[in-house]
C-alpha positions in Angstrom: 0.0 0.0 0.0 1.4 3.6 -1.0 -1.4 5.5 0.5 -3.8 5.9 3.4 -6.6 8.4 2.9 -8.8 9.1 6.1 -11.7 11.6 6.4 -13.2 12.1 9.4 -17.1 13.0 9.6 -18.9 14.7 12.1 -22.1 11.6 12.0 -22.9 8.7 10.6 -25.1 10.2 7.8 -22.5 12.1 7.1 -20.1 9.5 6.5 -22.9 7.4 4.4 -22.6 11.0 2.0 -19.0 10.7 2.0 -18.9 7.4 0.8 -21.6 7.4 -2.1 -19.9 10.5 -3.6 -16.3 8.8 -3.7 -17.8 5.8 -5.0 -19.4 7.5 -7.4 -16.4 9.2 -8.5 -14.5 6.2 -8.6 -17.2 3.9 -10.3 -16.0 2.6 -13.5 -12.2 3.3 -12.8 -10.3 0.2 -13.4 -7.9 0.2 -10.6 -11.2 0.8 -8.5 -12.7 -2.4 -10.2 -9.1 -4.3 -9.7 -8.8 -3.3 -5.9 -6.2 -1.2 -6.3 -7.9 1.7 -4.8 -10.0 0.4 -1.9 -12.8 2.5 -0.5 -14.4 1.3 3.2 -15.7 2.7 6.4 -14.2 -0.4 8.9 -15.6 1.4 11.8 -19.0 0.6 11.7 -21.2 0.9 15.2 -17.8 3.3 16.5 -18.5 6.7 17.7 -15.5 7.4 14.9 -17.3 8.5 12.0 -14.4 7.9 9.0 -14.0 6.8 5.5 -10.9 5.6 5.0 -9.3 5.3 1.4 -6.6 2.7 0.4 -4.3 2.6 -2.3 -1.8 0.3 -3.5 1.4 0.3 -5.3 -0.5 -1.4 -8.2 -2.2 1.7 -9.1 -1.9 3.0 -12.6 -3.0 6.8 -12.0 -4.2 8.3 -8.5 -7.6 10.1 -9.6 -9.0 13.3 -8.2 -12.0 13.1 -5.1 -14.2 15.8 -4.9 -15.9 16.1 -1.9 
């Protein structure tokens, strides 16, 4: 892995946002589909409202994230 990505919410509705606007960002890009960019919120039921963003070495071009 080359990078770690974490945004941290204020709420869990918040974070819900947050990850249907990166996925659909990233919908359709092949390193996406390949799991070379890895999107996931592996805090569910925490108090710690974050989205975290993984991606590897494999990835052929880091796209932009608009928030």
């Amino acid at each position: 892995m080359i990078k770690e990505i974490i945004i941290k919410l204020n709420n869990e509705e918040s974070k819900y946002k947050a990850l249907e606007e990166i996925h659909k960002q990233l919908k359709g890009n092949q390193d996406y589909i390949d799991s070379n960019i890895i999107l996931n919120d592996d805090n569910e039921g925490s108090t710690d409202h974050r989205v975290n963003i993984y991606i590897t070495e494999d990835v052929k071009q880091i796209p932009k994230i608009i928030l």
